[in-house]
Every structure is written in C-alpha cells, then in structure tokens.
C-alpha positions as CSV (number, residue, x, y, z in Angstrom):
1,X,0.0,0.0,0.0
2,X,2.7,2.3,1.1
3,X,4.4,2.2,-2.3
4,X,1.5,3.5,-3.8
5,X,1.4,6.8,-1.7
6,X,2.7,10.2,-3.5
7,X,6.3,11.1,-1.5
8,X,4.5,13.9,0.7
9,X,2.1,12.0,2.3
10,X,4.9,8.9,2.9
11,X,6.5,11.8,4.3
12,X,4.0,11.9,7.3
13,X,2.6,8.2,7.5
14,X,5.4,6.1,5.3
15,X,7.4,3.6,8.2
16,X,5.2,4.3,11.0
17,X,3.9,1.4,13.4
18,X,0.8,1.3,15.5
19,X,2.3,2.1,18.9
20,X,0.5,-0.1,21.4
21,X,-1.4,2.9,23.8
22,X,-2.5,4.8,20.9
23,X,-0.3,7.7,20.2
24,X,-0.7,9.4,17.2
25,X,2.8,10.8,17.6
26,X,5.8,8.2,17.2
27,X,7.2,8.0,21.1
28,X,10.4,9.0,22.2
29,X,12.2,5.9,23.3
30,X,14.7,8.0,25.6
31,X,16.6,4.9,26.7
32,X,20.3,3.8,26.4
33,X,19.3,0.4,27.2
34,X,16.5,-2.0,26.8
35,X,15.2,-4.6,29.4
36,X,15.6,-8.6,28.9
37,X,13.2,-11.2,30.0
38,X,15.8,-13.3,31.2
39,X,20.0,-14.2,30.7
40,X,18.4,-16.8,27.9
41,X,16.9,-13.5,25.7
42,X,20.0,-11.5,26.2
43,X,22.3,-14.0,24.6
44,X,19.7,-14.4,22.4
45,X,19.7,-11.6,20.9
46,X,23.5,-10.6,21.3
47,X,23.9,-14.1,19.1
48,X,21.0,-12.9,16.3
49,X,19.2,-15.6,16.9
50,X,16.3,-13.4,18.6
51,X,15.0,-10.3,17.3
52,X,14.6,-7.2,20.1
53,X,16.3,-4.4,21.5
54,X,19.7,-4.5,23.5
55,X,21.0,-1.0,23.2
56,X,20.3,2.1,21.3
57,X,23.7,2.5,19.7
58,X,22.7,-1.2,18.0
59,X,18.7,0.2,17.6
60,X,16.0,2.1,19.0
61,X,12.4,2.6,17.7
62,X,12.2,6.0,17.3
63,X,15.2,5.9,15.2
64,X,13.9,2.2,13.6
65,X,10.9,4.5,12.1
66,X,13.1,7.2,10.7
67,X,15.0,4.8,9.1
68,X,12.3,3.1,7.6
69,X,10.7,6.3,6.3
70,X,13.7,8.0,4.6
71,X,14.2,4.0,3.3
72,X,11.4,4.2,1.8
73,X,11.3,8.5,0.3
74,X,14.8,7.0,-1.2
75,X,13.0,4.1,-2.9
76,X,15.9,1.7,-0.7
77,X,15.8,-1.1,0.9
78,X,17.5,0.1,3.9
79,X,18.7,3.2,6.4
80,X,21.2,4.0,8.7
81,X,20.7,7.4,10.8
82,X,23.7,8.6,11.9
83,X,25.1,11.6,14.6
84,X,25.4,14.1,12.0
85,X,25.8,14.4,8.3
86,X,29.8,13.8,8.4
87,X,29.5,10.8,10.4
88,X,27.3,10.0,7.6
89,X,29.7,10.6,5.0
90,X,32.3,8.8,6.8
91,X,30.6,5.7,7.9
92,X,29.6,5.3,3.8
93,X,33.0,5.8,2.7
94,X,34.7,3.7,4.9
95,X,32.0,1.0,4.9
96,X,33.9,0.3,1.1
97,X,37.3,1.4,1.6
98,X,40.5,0.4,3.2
99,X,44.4,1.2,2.9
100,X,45.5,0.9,-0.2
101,X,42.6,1.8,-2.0
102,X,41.4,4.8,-4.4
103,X,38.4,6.9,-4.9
104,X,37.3,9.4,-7.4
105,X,35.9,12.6,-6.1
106,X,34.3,15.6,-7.4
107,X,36.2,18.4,-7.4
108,X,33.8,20.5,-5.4
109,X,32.3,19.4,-2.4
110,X,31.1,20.6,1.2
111,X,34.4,22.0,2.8
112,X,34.4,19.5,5.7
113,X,34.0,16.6,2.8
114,X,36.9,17.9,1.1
115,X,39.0,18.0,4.0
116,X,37.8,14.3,5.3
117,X,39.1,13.0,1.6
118,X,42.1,15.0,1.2
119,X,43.2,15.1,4.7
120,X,41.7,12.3,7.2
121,X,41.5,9.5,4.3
122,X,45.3,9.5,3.3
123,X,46.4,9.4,7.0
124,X,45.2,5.9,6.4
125,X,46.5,5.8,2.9
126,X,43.7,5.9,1.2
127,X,44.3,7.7,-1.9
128,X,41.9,10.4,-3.4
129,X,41.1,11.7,-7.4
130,X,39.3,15.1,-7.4
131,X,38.0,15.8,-10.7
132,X,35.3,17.9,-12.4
133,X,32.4,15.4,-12.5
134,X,30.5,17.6,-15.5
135,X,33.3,15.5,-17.5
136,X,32.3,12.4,-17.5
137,X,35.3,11.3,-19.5
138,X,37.4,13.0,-16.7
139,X,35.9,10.5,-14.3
140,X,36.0,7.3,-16.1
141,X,40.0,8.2,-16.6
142,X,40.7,8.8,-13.4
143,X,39.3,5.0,-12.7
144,X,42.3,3.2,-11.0
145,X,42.7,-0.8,-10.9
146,X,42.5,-0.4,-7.5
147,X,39.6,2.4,-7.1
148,X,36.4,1.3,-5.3
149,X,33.7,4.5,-5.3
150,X,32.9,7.5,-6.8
151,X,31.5,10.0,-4.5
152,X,30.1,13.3,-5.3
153,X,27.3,16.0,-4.6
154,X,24.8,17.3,-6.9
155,X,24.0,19.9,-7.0
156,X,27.1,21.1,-5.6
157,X,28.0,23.4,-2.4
158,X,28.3,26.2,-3.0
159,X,27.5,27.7,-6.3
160,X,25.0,24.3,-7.3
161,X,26.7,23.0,-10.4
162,X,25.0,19.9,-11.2
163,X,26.4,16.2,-12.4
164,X,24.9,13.7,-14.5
165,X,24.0,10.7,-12.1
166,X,23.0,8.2,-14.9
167,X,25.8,8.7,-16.1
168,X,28.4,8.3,-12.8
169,X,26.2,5.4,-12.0
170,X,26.7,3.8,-15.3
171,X,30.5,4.6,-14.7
172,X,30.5,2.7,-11.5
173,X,28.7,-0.2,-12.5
174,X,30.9,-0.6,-15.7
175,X,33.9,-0.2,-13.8
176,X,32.3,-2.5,-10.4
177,X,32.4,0.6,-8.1
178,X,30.0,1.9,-5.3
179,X,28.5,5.0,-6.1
180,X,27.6,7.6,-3.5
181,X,25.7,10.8,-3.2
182,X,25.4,13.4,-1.0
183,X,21.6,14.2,-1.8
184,X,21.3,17.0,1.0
185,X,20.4,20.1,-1.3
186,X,17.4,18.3,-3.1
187,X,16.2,15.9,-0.4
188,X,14.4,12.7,-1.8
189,X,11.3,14.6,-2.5
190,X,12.8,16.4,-5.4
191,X,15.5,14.1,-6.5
192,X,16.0,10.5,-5.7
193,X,19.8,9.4,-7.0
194,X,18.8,5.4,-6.1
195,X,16.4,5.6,-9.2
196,X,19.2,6.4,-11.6
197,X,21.3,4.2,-10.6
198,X,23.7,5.4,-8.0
199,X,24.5,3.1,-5.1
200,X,24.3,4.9,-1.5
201,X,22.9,8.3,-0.7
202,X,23.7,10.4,2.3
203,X,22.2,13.5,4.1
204,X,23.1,16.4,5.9
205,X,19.4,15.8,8.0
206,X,20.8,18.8,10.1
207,X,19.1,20.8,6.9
208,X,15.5,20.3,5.1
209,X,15.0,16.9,6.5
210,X,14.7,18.4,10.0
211,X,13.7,22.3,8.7
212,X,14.3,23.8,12.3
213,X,17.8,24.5,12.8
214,X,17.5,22.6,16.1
215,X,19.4,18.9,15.3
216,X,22.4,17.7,14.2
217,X,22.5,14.5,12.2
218,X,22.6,12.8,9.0
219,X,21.1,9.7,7.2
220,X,22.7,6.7,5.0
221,X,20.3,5.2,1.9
222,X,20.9,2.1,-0.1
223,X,20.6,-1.3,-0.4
224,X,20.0,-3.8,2.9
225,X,23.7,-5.6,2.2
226,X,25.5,-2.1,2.3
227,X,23.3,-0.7,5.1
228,X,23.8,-4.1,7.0
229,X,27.4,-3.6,6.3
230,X,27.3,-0.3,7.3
231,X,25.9,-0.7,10.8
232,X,27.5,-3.7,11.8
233,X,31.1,-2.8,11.0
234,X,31.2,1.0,10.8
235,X,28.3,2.7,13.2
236,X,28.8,-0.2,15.7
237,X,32.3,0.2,16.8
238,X,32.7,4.1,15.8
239,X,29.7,4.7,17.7
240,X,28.4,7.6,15.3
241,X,25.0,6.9,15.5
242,X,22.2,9.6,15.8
243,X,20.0,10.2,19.4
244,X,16.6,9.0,19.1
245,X,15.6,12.5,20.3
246,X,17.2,13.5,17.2
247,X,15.3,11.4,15.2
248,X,12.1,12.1,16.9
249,X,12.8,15.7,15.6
250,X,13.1,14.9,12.8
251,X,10.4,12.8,12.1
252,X,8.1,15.4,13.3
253,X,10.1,17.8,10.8
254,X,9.3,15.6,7.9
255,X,5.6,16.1,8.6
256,X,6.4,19.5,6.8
257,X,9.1,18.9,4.3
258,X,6.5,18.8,1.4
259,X,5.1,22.0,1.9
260,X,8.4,23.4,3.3
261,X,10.3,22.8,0.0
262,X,7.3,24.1,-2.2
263,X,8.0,27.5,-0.3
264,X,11.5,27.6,0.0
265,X,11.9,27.2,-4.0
266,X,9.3,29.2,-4.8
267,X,10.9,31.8,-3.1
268,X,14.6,31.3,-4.5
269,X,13.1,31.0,-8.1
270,X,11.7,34.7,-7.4
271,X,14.7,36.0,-5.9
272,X,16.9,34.5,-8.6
273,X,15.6,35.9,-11.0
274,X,16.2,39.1,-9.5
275,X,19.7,38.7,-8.7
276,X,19.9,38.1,-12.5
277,X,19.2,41.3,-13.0
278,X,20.6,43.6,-10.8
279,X,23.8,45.4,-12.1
280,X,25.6,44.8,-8.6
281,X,25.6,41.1,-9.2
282,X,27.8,39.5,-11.8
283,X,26.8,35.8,-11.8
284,X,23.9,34.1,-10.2
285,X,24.0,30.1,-10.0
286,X,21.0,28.2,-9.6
287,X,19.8,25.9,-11.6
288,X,16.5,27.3,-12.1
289,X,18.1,29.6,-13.9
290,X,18.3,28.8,-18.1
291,X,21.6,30.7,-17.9
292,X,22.9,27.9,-15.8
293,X,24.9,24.6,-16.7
294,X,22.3,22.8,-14.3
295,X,19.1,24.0,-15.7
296,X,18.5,20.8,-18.8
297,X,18.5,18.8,-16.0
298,X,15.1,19.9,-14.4
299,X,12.3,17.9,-14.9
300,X,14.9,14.8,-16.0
301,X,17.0,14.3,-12.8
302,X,15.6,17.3,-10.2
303,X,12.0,18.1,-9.9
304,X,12.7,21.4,-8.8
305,X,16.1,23.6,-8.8
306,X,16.3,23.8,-4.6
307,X,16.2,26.6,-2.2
308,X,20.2,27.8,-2.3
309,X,21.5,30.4,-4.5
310,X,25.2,31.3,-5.1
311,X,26.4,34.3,-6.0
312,X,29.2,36.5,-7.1
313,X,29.3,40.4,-6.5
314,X,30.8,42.7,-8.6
315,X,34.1,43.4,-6.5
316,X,36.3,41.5,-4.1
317,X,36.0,40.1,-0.7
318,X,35.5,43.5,1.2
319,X,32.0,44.1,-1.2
320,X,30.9,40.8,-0.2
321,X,32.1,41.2,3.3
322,X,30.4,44.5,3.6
323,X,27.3,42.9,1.5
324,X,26.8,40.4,4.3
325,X,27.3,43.0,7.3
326,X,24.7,45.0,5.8
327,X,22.0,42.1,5.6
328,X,19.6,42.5,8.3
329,X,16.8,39.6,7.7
330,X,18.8,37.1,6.4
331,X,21.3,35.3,8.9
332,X,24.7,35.1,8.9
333,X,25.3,31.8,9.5
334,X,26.4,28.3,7.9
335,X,23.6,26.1,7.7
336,X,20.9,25.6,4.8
337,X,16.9,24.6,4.8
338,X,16.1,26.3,7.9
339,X,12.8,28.2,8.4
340,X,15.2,31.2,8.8
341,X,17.2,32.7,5.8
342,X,20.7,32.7,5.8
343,X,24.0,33.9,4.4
344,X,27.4,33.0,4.6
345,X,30.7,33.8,3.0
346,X,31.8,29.9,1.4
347,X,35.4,30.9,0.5
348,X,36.2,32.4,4.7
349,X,33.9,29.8,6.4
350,X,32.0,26.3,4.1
351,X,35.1,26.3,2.0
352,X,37.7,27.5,4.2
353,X,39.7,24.4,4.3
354,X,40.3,24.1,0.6
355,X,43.5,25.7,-0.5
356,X,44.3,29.2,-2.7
357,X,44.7,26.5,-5.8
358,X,42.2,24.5,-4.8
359,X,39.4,27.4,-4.1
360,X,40.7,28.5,-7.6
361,X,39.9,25.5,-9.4
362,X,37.0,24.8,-7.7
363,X,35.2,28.3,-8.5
364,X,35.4,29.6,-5.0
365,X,36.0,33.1,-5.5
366,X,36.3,35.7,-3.0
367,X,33.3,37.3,-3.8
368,X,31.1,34.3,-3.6
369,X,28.1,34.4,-1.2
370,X,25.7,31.8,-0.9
371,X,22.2,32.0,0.8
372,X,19.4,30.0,1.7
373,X,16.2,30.8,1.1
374,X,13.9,30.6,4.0
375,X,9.8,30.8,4.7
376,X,9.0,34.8,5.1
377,X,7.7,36.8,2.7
378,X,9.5,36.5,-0.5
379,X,9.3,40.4,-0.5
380,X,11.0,40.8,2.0
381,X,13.6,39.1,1.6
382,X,14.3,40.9,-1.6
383,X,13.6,44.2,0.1
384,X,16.6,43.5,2.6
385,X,18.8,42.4,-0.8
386,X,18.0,46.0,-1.9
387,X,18.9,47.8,1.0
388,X,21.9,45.7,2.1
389,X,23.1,47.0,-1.6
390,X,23.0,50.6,-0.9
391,X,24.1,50.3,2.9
392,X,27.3,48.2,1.6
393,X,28.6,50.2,-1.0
C-alpha cells in the first residue's frame, strides 16, 4: 500500500507502526538500554538468533521508524541514521574502503568533505582523485585498478553545479564501483539518486530533512547488504549513531518537508531571477536559472532547482564582506533549509579548508556568497537584498 502513496504523504505516514497505547505521535524511546526477560533472551539476541532491543547504539524505535521512512522516500531497501551528516559521509566511505585503495571525487564538495578525503583518508593511505564530475570522461580516466567508489554532490555546495547521475552510476557499474551521493540540497522529494542508478545516498538531515535549525545529524540510503554492512562494522564500533531524540525531531520535521520545500523554492526562483538582474551582481548560479549549466536537467533528474542560490558580486572580498554585514533579515550563518534565511561567505567559512589552488579551481572566488532561502515573505527578503546593496557600498 505504502508504495502507492505520493512522497508527501509517505513523508507523514510512510514507516510508521501502530504504537500499542494509541499515540498518534511516534514515542520518544529515551533509553540507552532496553530490558531482557531473562540471561536466555539476552544472549539471544546478542547471538541474532532473537530479534529485540539491547541498546540504542545497535537500535532504537524512534530511530527504527526514521529509518524506515527515509528508506522508503529513497525508494531503498535500507537506512542508517547517523550523529550528523559527516558521520554519515564517513561511515559510507569507509564501509567500502581500506588502505591501499582509491576513490574518485568531485572536485567540489562541502568543505568539511573535502578536507575528510584530502586530509583524514590518506592518513590511512587511502588515496583520493578530485575531478570535475561535468566530465564524464574526466571521471571514467581517473578509474584506477584499484579504485572502489565515486563519490560526489549534486547539486554542488556552493555555487550548485549539477552532475549527471545516470551517467556516474553507469560509470561505477561498468567499472564494479560503489556509487555515493550526497543528496542533502534536493532531499528525496525532489530528486531521488537510487532511481538512476547510484549506489548509496547520504544527508546532511541537520538541513530540510529536520527544517528547524535545532538537530544535528545525517542519514545513510541504499541497499540492505550495504546498510547491513554499514551498521555492523562501521556505526557499531565508531559509535556515530544519531539520538533517538534526534530522530524524533526529525520525524516530526518531515511532517512539513513537502510544503516546506514548495515554499522555499518558490521563493529562491523569485529572488533569482532578481539577482539576475541587478547590475551589482555579476553571476547568479541556480539551476532554475536557463543561464545555468544545471538547468536541462530539471524535470529529468531534479524536480525542482532547490532553495540555495550562489552568488558572485561585482568586486572582491570587502564588497561581499560589507554585503553580508549589511543584511539584516537574512542570517549570517552556515547552515541551509532552515525556516530562517541565511547567508554566509563559502570561501572564509564552508570552504575555508580548501586551499588558494584549490578554491581557484574549484570556482570559489572571494566574492562568492551563498544563501538560503527561507519561509517569510518572499518580498521581504528581496527588500533587505535592496537595501543591504545601498548600505554596503
């Protein structure tokens, strides 16, 4: 029955069990431990020979139901909620990788991504490929004999380029790699990578999944042996597994994602369009936009073009500095998918731990700014735009 149900309204019911008193809410199971009958059901279920509860790092059923749910907004077989959305990205990577092997990266990725791959990962000698994943020939060539995934965003923090995932995931098949994606910026709802082809997807949930700025955490999609896999040997002993109160946050977040995103891109699709045209703006990305690379992909591989918008000033890092001092209803701060609108400065804060060459060939330019669009009044929003132009100057 479930699988009949349009993705907003599995948002709300999809996963959910019948708790025995009633609720209509899913219950917080606060607990770090759960209660055996007797020594017999304990070993039991330490062995896997019983099913049941032992202790939340292993399970717990608030988390159990997020799980299920963003299983099955993914259209996968299996989840794996995780403390945040780098534990997420970690746990996938290093479910399929050990020393001596090699993975091909895009070039562009969240900065804390970037610095995981071309800083944490070869401490362990893992070796790491960043290329420009709009090449498709790029990434095939950089395919080693012993590479074992491709892992990329899309679209891409900051400025929202967006890669072709049929075509990565017929890459990785070809070639017998795991394919990941970081789905964070479209949610399933308006882009589900599993369908295409790709192997894993991760989230940020920290962002729209949750849509209150009040949880960190992140989520892990794909198939039941990689999610198995990915629990047993990765979340188990490096403990990086999300709160159930965490979860129950976000489940009651996810209530609202449908309606949530409809708003939030309305709104950017408005406001991008006006950035387009203002002669204090040099370049607007968003893939809503027919000016950018992204946009033939709408209606194909994204239902909709999102609710961030890069941009780049005309001037240097002081204009964009000043710009962002001069903002007064949207935010300063790092996040995205928040009820709030926010702003930050990629190439001082996001992207800070790329380097002067890698900032360079990545796009990052000084005068870079990247917001999210949040729920007020679309004119508004555009009004502060206006006057944080004339008070920065």
């Amino acid at each position: 029955m479930q699988k009949k149900w349009d993705l907003a309204t599995l948002a709300i019911h999809g996963g959910h069990k019948k708790e025995q008193f009633g609720a209509l809410v899913t219950p917080l199971y606060q607990s770090a431990t759960f209660v055996f009958d007797n020594a017999q059901q304990g070993g039991a279920r330490f062995a896997g020979e019983e099913p049941g509860y032992i202790y939340t790092r292993l399970g717990n059923p608030t988390t159990d139901e997020l799980e299920r749910k963003m299983a099955l907004l993914e259209g996968a077989e299996s989840a794996a909620a995780c403390a945040s959305g780098m534990a997420a990205v970690s746990a996938a990577l290093m479910t399929h990788l050990k020393a001596g092997d090699h993975l091909v990266a895009s070039n562009v990725v969240y900065g804390c991504t970037f610095a995981l791959l071309n800083t944490q990962l070869t401490r362990f000698g893992i070796d790491v490929s960043f290329v420009d994943f709009t090449d498709t020939l790029a990434v095939e060539a950089a395919v080693q004999p012993n590479t074992k995934l491709v892992f990329c965003e899309t679209p891409v923090n900051p400025h929202l380029e967006v890669y072709d995932l049929r075509a990565i995931a017929d890459i990785a098949t070809r070639n017998g790699l795991v394919s990941i994606v970081d789905n964070t910026f479209m949610t399933p709802l308006l882009q589900q990578p599993l369908s295409m082809g790709i192997d894993m997807v991760v989230h940020s949930a920290t962002k729209y999944l949750n849509g209150h700025g009040d949880v960190i955490a992140g989520i892990v999609c794909g198939s039941k042996e990689h999610i198995d896999g990915l629990k047993h040997d990765i979340l188990k002993d490096f403990g990086g597994v999300m709160s159930p109160h965490d979860a129950w946050l976000i489940l009651r977040g996810l209530k609202t994602l449908d309606v949530r995103l409809t708003r939030h891109c309305d709104s950017a699709e408005i406001i991008a369009n006006f950035l387009e045209n203002h002669p204090q703006i040099s370049q607007v990305f968003y893939p809503g936009l027919k000016s950018h690379q992204g946009h033939v992909y709408l209606g194909k591989q994204m239902k909709r073009a999102g609710g961030v918008i890069a941009f780049e000033l005309n001037g240097d890092m002081k204009t964009a500095i000043n710009f962002v001092n001069a903002l007064s209803l949207f935010t300063i701060a790092v996040s995205l998918g928040d009820a709030e609108s926010l702003v930050q400065h990629p190439a001082s804060m996001t992207h800070s731990a790329y380097s002067p060459e890698a900032k360079e060939e990545a796009g990052i330019t000084d005068n870079l700014l990247r917001i999210s669009v949040g729920l007020e009044n679309v004119e508004d929003l555009i009004a502060d735009i206006e006057q944080a132009f004339i008070k920065g100057n």
